[in-house]
C-alpha positions as CSV (number, residue, x, y, z in Angstrom):
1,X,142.3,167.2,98.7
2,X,140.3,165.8,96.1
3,X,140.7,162.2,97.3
4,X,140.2,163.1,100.9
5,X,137.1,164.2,98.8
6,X,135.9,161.1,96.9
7,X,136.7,159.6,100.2
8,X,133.7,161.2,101.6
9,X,131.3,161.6,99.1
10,X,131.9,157.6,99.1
11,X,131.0,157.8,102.9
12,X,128.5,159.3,102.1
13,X,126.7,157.6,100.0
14,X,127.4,154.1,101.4
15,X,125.8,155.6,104.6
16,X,123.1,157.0,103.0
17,X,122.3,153.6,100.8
18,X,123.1,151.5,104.5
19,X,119.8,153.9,106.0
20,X,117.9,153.7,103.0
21,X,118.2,149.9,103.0
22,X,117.3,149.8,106.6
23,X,114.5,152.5,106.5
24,X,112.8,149.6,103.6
25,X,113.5,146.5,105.9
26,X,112.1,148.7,109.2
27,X,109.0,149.8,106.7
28,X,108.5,146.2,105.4
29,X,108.5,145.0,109.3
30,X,106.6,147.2,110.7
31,X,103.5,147.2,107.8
32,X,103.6,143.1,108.3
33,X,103.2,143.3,112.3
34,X,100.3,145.3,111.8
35,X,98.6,143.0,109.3
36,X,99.7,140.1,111.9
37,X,100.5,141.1,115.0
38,X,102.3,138.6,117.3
39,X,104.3,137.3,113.7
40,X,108.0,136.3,113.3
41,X,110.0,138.0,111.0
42,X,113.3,137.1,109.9
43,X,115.7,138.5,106.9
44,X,116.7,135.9,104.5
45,X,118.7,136.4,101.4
46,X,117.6,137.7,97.7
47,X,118.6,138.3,94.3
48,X,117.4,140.6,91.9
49,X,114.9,141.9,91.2
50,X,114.0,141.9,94.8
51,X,114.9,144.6,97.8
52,X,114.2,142.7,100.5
53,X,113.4,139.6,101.6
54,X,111.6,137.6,104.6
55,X,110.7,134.6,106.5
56,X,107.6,135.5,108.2
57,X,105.5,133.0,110.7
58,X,102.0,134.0,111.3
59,X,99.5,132.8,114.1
60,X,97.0,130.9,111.2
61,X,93.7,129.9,112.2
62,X,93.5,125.8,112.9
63,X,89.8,126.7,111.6
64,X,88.4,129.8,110.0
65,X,84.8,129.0,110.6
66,X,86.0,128.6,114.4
67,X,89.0,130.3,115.3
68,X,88.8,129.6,119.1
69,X,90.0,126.3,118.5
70,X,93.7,127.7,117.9
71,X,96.5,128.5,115.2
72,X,99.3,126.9,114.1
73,X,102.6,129.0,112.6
74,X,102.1,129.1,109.2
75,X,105.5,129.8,107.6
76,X,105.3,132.3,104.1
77,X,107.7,133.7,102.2
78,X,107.8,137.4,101.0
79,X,110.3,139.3,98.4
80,X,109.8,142.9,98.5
81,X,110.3,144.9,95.0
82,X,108.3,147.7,95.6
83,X,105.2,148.6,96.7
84,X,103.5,149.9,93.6
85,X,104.2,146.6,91.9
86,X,102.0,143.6,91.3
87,X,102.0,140.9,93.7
88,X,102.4,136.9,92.7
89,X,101.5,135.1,95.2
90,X,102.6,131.2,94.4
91,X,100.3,128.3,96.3
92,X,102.7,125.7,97.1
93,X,101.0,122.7,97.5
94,X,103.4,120.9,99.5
95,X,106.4,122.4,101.3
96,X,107.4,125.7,101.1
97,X,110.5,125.7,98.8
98,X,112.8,128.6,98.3
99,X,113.8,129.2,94.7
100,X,113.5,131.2,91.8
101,X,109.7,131.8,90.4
102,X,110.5,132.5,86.6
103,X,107.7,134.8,86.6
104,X,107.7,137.3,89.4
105,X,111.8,137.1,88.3
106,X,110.9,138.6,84.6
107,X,108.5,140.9,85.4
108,X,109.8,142.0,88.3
109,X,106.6,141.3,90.8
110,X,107.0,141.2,94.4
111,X,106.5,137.3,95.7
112,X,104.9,135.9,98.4
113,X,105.1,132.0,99.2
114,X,102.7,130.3,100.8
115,X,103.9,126.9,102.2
116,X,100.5,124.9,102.5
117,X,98.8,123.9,106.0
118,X,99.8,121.0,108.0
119,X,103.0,120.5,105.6
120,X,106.6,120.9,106.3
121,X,107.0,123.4,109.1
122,X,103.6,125.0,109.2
123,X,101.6,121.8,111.2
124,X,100.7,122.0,114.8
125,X,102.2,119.1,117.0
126,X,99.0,116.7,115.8
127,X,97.4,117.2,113.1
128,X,93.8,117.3,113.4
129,X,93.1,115.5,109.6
130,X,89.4,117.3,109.5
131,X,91.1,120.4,109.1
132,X,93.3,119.8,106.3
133,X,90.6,120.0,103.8
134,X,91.3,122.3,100.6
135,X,88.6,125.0,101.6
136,X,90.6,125.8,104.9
137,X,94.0,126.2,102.8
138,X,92.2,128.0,100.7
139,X,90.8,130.3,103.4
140,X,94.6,130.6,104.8
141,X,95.9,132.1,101.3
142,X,92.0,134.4,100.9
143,X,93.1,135.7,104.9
144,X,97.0,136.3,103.2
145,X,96.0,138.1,100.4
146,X,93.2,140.1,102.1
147,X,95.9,141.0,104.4
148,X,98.5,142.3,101.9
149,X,96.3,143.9,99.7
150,X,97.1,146.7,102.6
151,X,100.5,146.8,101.9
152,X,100.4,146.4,98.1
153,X,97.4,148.7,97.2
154,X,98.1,149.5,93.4
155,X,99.4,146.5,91.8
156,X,97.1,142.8,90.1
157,X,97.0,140.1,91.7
158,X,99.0,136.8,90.0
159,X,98.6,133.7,91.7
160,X,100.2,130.3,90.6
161,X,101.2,126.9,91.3
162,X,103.4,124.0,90.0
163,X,101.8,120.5,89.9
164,X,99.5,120.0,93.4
165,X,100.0,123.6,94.1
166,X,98.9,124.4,90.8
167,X,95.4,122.3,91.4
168,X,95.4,124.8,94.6
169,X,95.4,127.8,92.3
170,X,92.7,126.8,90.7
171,X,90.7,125.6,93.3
172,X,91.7,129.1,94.9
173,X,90.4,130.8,91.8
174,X,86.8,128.9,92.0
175,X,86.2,129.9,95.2
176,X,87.7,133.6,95.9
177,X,87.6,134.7,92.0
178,X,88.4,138.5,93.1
179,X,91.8,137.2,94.8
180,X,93.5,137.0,91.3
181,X,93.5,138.8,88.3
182,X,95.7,136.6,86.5
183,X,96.1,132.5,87.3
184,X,98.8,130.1,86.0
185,X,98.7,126.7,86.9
186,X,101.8,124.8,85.8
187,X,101.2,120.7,85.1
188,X,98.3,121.2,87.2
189,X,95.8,117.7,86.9
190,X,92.4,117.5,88.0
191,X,91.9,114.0,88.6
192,X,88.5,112.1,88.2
193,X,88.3,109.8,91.3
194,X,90.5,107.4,93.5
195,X,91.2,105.3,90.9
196,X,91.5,107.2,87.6
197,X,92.8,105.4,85.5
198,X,93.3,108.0,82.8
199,X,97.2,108.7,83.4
200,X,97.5,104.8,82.6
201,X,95.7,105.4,79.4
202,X,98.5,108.4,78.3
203,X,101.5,105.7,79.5
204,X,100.4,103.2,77.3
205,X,100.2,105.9,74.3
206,X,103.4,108.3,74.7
207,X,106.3,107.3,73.0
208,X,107.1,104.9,71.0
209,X,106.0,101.2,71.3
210,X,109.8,99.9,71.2
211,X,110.4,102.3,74.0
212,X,107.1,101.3,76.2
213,X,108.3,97.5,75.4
214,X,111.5,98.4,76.9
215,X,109.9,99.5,80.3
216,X,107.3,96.8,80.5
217,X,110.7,94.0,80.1
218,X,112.7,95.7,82.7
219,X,109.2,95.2,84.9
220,X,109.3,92.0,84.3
221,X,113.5,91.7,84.6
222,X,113.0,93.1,88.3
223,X,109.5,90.9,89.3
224,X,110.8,87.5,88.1
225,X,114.4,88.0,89.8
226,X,112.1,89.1,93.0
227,X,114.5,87.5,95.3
228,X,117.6,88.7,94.0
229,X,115.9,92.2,94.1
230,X,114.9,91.5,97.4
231,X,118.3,91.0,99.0
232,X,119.6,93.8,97.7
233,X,116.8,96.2,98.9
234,X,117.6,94.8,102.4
235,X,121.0,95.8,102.4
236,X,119.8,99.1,101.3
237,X,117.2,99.1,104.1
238,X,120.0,98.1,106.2
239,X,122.0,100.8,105.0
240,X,119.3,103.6,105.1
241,X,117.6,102.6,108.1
242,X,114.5,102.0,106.3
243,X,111.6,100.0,107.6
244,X,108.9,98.4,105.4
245,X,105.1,98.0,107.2
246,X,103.6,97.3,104.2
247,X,106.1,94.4,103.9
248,X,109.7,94.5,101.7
249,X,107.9,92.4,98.9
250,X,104.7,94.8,98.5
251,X,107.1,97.7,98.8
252,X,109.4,96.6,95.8
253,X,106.4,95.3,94.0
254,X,104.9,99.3,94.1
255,X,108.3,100.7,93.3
256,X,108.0,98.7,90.1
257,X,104.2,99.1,89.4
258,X,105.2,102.5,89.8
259,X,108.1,103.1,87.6
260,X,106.2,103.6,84.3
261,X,104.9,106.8,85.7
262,X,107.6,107.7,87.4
263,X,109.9,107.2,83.8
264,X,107.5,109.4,81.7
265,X,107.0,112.2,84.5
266,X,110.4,112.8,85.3
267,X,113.1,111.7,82.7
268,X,111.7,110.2,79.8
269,X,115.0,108.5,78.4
270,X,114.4,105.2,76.8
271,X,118.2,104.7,76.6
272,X,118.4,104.7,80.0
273,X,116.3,101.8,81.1
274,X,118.8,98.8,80.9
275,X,118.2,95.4,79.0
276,X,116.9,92.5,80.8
277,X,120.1,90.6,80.3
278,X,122.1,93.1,82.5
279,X,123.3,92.0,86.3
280,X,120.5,92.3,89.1
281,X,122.8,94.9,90.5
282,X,122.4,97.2,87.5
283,X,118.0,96.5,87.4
284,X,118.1,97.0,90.9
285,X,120.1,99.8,90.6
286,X,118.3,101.9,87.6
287,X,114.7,100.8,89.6
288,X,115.9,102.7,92.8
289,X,117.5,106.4,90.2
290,X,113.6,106.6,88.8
291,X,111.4,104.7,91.2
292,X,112.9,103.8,94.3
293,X,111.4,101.6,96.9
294,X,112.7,104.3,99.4
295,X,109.4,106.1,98.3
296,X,107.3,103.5,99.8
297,X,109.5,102.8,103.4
298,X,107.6,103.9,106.2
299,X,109.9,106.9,106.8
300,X,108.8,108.4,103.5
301,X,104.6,107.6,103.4
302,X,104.5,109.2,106.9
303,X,106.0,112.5,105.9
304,X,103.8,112.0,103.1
305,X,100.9,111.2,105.2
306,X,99.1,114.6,104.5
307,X,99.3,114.4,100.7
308,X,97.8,110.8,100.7
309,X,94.5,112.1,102.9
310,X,93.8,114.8,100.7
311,X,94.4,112.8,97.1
312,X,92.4,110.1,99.0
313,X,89.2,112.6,100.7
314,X,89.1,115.2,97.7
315,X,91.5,115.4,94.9
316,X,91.5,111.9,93.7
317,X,95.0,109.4,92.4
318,X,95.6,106.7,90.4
319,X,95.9,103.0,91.0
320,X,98.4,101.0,90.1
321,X,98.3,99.3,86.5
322,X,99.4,95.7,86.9
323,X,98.5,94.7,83.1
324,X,100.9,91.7,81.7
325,X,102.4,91.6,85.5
326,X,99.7,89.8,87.6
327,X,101.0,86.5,87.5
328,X,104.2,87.7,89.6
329,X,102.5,90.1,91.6
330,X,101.6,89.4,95.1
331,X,98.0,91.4,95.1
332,X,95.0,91.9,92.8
333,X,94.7,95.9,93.6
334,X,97.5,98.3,94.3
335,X,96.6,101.5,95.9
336,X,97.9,104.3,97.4
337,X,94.8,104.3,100.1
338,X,97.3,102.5,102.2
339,X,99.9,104.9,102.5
340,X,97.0,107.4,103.7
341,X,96.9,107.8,107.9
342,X,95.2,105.3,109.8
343,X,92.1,105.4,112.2
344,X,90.8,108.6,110.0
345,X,87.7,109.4,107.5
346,X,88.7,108.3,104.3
347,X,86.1,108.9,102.6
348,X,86.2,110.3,98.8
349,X,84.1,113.3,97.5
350,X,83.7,112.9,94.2
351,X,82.4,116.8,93.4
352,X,84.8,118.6,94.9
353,X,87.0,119.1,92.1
354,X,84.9,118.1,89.4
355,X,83.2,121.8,90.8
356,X,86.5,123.0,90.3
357,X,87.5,121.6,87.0
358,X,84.1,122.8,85.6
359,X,84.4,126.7,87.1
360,X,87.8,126.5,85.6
361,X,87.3,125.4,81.9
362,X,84.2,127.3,81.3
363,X,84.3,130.6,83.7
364,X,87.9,130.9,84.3
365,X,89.6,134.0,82.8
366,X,93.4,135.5,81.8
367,X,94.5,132.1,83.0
368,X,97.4,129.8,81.6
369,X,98.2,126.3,81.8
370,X,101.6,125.1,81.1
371,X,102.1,121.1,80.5
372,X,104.5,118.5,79.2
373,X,103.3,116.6,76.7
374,X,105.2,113.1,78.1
375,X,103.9,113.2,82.0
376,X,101.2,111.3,83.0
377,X,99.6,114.1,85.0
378,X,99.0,116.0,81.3
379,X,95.4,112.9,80.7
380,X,94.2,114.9,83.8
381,X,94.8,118.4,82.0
382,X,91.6,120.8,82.3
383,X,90.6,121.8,78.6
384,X,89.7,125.5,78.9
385,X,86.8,127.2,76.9
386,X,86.8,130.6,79.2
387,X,87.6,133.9,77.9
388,X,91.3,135.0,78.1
389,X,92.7,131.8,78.4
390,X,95.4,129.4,77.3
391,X,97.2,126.5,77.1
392,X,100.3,125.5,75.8
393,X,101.6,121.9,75.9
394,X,105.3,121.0,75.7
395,X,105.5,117.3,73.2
396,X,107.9,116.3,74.7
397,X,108.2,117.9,77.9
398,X,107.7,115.8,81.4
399,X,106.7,117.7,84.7
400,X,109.4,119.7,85.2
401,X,107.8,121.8,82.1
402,X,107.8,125.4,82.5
403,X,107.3,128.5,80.6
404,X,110.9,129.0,79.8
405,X,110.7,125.4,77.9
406,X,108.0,126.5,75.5
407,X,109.9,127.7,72.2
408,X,110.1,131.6,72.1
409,X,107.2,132.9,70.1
410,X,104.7,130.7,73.5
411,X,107.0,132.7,75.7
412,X,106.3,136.0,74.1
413,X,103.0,135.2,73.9
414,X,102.5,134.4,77.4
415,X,104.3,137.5,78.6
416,X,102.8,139.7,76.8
417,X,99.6,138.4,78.3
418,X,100.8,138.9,81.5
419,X,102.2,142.2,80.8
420,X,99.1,143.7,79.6
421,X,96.8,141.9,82.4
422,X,98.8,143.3,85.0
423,X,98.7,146.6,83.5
424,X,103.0,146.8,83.5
């Protein structure tokens, strides 16, 4: 009797969670088809702290200013906690990636990501480059958030971003500052022009001068064993079915210009770069783990196509530093113009973000910015003066820094920031 019992009070309650669970995902639809009719809306898996989680694609304007001229699906990302909680709403400035965000993860915040326009799977069938300026992404995450705020009524507002995405939080934050109530930009540059220069200025600083010797040799090892290094990238184009337009010589010749930047950004491990006297095989090989001519094939810079216009019409790069290499280098002037579509408007606006940068560092408040001391990207850092802001650099951290590499009295700090300016 008294397991027949158990048996169905365990019924019981499995049935009763199993209608509760769907009554939330039936609630969670049916709130988001109202903010966008028309919309796809697919379950996808979640962790804690999250109830439930979805793939939605909405009908986004091609052009907010116009929007008889057509949508495009715009995929975002939503994990439902609950709707009295704050919402942080990430903007990716590249492809939607699905992973954990260490901040709506420790303070339990639901989480919306927004994959940006015309990257990934959110671009029409051709891309019409005059619409993939900042102020129209910017307008898709203003429509998002206006949009939600339905759903999520009591909660702040936390928007951030890691790297490009984190230059799109701020730029969101200049130009809709009633969207957010908190901002935190991860190793988020705002670059100077086309040609800055200043990251090149941090490489030849950071470290120490043993190790930056080190990685100017091994340029060297790979430029003056060129052909060597050039029959060995075409058996990996052969391999990869890789295709060079700009040439296979110009396209090892970036790779190398390239790897200083690459090294500091990303792994900053002097012992890894090999000695000059090692095999080709092994220069070859160590070039292609941090800097790999793959990232200059033709298959890559056309995916990449998208990033190129906008660093090249409004959010500025670098060129290439070819200091104490020229006399093996094929070119005067290595830039990344030519990696940028063809047949379009390439013409630069210098104000754009310098608007941003200066809306930021002196108006901007309750934001953060996390960087790592070693990556390039950090000589581009905004320097805030605002009220209620912060930054915290990392020494030795590269540009996978995040809050969770600061040492623990930063993290405290920053979270109890956050936990008070989101009134949790």
């Amino acid at each position: 009797m008294i397991l027949k019992l158990s048996m169905a009070v365990l019924i019981c309650l499995l049935l009763t969670q199993c209608h509760s669970t769907q009554q939330i995902e039936a609630d969670v639809k049916n709130k988001i088809l109202e903010l966008f009719p028309g919309s796809q809306i697919e379950a996808i898996s979640f962790e804690a702290p999250y109830a439930e989680a979805y793939e939605i694609v909405l009908q986004q304007y091609l052009d907010h200013e116009k929007p008889e001229k057509g949508t495009f699906d715009h995929h975002i990302y939503l994990y439902h906690v609950g709707y009295d909680r704050p919402v942080h709403l990430e903007t990716g400035g590249y492809d939607a990636y699905l992973a954990e965000r260490e901040i709506s993860k420790n303070l339990g915040l639901n989480l919306i990501l927004v994959e940006y326009r015309f990257y990934g799977e959110s671009k029409p069938d051709t891309i019409p480059w005059e619409l993939l300026t900042n102020d129209q992404a910017i307008a898709d995450y203003h429509r998002i958030n206006q949009a939600f705020r339905k759903i999520y009524k009591k909660g702040k507002w936390l928007t951030s971003g890691i790297s490009k995405g984190g230059e799109t939080a701020m730029i969101y934050k200049s130009k809709f500052p009633k969207d957010a109530d908190v901002v935190v930009p991860y190793v988020a540059p705002i670059i100077s022009d086309t040609i800055d220069m200043h990251p090149w200025e941090h490489v030849a600083s950071v470290g120490t001068a043993d190790c930056r010797k080190k990685i100017k040799d091994f340029q060297k090892s790979i430029l003056t064993q060129k052909s060597e290094m050039l029959e060995l990238m075409k058996s990996k184009a052969e391999a990869d079915s890789l295709t060079f337009a700009i040439g296979n010589e110009m396209a090892l010749e970036y790779a190398v210009l390239e790897y200083p930047f690459s090294f500091w950004q990303w792994n900053a491990d002097c012992a890894g770069t090999p000695e000059s006297s090692v095999s080709a095989e092994s220069l070859f090989t160590h070039l292609e783990e941090v800097s790999s001519v793959k990232n200059f094939a033709d298959q890559s810079y056309t995916s990449g196509h998208a990033s190129y216009y906008q660093h090249m019409r409004e959010l500025g790069y670098y060129v290439m530093d070819t200091s104490g290499l020229s006399e093996w280098l094929s070119a005067d002037f290595y830039s990344h113009r030519i990696f940028a579509p063809k047949d379009v408007d390439l013409s630069y606006n210098p104000n754009y973000m310098k608007e941003v940068r200066e809306y930021v560092e002196n108006s901007g408040e309750k934001m953060i910015w996390i960087y790592g001391g070693l990556d390039p990207w950090g000589a581009c850092a905004v320097e805030p003066k605002g009220k209620s802001t912060m930054k915290f650099v990392k020494p030795d951290g590269t540009h996978r820094t995040r809050i969770k590499d600061l040492d623990s009295l930063q993290q405290k700090q920053i979270y109890d920031s956050l936990r008070v300016w989101l009134e949790i």
